[in-house]
C-alpha positions as CSV (number, residue, x, y, z in Angstrom):
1,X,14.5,15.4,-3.7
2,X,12.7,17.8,-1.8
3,X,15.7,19.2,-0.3
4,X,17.2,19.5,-3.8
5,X,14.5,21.6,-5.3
6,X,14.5,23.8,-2.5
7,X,18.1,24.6,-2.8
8,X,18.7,24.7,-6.5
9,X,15.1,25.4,-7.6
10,X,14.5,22.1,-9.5
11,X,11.2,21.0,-10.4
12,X,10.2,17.5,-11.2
13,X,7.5,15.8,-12.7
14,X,5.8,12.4,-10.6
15,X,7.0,11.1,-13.3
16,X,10.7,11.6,-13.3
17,X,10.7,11.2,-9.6
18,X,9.3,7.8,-9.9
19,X,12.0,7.1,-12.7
20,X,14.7,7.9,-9.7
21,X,13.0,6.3,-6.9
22,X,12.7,3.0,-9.2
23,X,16.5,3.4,-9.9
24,X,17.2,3.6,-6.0
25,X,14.4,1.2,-4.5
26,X,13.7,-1.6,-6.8
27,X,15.7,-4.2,-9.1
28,X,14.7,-6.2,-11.8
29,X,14.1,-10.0,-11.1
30,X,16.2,-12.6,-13.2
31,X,15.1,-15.7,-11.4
32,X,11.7,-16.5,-9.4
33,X,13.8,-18.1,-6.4
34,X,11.9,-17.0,-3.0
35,X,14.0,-14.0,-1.9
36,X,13.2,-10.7,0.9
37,X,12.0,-7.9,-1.3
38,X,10.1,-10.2,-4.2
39,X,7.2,-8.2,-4.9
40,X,4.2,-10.4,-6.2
41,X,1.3,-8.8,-8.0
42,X,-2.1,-10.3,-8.0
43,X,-2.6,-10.1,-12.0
44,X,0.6,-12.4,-12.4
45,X,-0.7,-15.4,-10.3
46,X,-2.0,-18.6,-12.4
47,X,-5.3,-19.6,-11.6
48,X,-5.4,-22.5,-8.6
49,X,-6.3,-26.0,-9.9
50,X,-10.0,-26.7,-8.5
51,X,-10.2,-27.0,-4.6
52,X,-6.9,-25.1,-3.9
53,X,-6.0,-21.3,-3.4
54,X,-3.3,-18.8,-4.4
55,X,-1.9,-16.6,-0.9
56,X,-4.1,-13.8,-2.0
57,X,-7.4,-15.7,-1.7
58,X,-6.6,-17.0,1.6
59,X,-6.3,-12.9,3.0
60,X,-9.2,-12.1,4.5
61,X,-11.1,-8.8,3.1
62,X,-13.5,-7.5,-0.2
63,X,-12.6,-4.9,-2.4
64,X,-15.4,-2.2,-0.5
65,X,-13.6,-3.1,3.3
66,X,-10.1,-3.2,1.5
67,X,-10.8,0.4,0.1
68,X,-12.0,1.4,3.5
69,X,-8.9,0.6,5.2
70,X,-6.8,2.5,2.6
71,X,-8.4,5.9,2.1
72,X,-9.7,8.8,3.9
73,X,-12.3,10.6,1.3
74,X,-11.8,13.4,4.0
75,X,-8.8,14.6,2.7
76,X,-10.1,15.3,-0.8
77,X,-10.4,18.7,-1.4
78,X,-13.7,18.7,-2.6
79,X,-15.2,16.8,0.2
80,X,-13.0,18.8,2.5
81,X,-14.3,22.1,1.4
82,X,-17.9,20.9,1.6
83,X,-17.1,20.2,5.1
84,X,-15.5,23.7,6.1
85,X,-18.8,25.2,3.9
86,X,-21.2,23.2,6.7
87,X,-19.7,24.5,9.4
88,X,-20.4,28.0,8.4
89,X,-24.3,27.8,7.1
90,X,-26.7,29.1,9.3
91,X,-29.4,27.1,10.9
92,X,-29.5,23.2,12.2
93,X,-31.8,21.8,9.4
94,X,-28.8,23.8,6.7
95,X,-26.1,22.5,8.4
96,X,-27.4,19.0,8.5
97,X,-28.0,18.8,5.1
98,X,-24.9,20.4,4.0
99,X,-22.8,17.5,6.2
100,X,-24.6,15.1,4.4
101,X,-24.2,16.3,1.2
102,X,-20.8,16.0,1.8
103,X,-21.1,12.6,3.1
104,X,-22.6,12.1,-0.4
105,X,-19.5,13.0,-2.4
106,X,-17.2,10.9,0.1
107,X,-19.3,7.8,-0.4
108,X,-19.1,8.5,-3.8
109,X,-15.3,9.3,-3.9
110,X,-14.8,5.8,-1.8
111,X,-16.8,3.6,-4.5
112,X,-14.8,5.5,-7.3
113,X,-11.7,4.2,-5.3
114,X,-12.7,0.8,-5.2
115,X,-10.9,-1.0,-7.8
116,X,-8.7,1.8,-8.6
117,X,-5.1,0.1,-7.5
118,X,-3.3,-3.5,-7.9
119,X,-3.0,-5.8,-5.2
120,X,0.4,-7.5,-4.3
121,X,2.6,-9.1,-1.3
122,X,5.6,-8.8,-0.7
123,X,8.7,-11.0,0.9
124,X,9.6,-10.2,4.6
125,X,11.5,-13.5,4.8
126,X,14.7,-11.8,7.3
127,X,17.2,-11.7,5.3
128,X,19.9,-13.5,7.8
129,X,17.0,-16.6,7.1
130,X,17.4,-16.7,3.2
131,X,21.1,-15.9,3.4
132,X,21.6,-19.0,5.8
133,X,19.3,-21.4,3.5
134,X,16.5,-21.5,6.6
135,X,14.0,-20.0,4.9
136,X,11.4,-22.1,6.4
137,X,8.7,-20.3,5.3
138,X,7.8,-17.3,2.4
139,X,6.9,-14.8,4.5
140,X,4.3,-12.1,2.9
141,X,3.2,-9.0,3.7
142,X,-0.1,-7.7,1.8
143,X,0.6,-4.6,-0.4
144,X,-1.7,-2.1,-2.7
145,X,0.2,-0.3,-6.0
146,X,-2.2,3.1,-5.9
147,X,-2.3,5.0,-9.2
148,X,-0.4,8.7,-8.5
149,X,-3.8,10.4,-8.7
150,X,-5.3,8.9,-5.4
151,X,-2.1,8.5,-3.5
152,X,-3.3,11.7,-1.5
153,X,-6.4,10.4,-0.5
154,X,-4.2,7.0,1.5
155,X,-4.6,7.4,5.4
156,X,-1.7,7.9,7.9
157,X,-2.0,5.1,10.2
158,X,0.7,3.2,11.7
159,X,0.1,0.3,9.7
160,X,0.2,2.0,6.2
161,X,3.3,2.6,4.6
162,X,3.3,4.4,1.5
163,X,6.6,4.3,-1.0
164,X,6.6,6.2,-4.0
165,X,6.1,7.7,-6.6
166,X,7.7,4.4,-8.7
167,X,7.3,2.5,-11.9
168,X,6.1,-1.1,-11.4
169,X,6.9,-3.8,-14.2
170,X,3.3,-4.8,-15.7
171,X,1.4,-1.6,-14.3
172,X,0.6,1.5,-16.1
173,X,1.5,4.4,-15.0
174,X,3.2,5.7,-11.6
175,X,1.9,4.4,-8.9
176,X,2.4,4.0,-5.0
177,X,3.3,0.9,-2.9
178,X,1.3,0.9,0.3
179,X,1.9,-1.4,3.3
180,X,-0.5,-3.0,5.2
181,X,0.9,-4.6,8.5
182,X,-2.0,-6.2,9.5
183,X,-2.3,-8.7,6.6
184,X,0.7,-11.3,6.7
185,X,0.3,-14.5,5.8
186,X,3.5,-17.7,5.0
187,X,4.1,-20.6,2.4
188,X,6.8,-23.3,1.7
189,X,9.4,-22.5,-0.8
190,X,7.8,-25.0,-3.2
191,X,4.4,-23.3,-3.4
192,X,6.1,-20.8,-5.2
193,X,7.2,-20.8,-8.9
194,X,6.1,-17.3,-10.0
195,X,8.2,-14.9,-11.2
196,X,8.3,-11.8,-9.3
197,X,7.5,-8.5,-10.7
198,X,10.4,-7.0,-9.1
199,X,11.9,-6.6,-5.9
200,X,12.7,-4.5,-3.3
201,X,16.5,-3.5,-2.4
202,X,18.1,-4.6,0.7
203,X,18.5,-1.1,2.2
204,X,14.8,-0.7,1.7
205,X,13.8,-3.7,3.0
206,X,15.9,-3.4,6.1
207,X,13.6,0.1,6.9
208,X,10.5,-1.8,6.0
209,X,11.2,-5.0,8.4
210,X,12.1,-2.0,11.5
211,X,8.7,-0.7,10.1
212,X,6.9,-3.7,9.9
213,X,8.6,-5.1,13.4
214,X,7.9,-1.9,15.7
215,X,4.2,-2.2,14.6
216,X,4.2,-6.1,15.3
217,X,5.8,-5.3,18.8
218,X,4.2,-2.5,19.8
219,X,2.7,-2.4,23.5
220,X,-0.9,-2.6,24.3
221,X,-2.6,-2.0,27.8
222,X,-5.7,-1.6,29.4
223,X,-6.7,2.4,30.6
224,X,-9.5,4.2,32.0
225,X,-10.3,7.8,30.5
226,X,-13.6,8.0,31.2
């Protein structure tokens, strides 16, 4: 899309981009059998009967560390500029209290955040598994649907991954779907009788599990630097 406006000057809307990226990425669910891609939102699952839990509640994290992990407040423009205005005031006891002033408006910024997007997992059953019937397991992979407004504010770390701008079945609005890698978590088949929201196409999925599988894999080991 990019590469199209630059070329023949075309300018869209997050809004008409999200109606082509939802075209391209995502399908409509017409049964709620366990498949890779099934994206399950958070709103949509019935309440437990008493002593049991859905997959979400068993993922470990509140809405204040969840937030944390998500955004920078940093790269908000206002917070940003407040920044760049510290660094140029004269006079230790200035400076101090302009960095904190700033600190202020990203505190601020992070508890406006905090609530501001839906939660969801996703299926990263391989699809050789499902295809074969040996789909032992659902195998989820926590997700966040960020309203278009903050998806600037979401971090670049290796384990986000941000898709979008898309429209979401249920949700209001264009929003983002963000990856966490770190939150996974499996089920049976049977535990599972809700109706996905929608799903994921293959050709997506494929680059998610390379995504999702390079951060799972990736080498650790043990240095000195200072």
């Amino acid at each position: 899309m990019e590469e199209l406006a630059r070329v023949f000057g075309i300018v869209t809307s997050p809004a008409d981009q999200a109606l082509l990226n939802s075209m391209i990425l995502t399908s409509r669910v017409a049964d709620a059998i366990p498949r890779p891609g099934s994206v399950y939102l958070r709103r949509d699952w019935p309440k437990p009967p008493a002593g049991q839990s859905t997959p979400f509640d068993m993922l470990p994290g509140n809405a204040k560390a969840l937030t944390k992990e998500l955004f920078d407040p940093y790269l908000d423009e206002t917070v940003k500029k407040s920044l760049a205005e510290a660094k140029v005031v004269q006079g230790q006891k200035a400076a101090s209290g302009a960095r904190a002033d700033a600190q202020i408006q990203a505190n601020t910024l992070m508890a406006k955040l905090e609530g501001t997007y839906e939660e969801a997992l996703v299926e990263f059953t391989p699809i050789c598994d499902f295809a074969q019937s040996k789909q032992v397991m659902v195998r989820l992979v926590r997700g966040f649907f960020i309203p278009q407004e903050f998806a600037h504010l979401v971090k670049q770390a290796p384990f986000l991954h941000k898709i979008g701008p898309i429209f979401v079945p249920g949700l209001d609005g264009v929003r983002h779907l963000v990856l966490n890698a770190r939150y996974v978590n499996g089920f049976a088949p049977s535990v599972f009788g809700l109706h996905p929201a929608m799903r994921l196409r293959q050709q997506l999925m494929a680059a998610l599990q390379a995504w999702f599988a390079s951060h799972a894999g990736r080498p650790g080991y043990l240095f000195i630097d200072r």
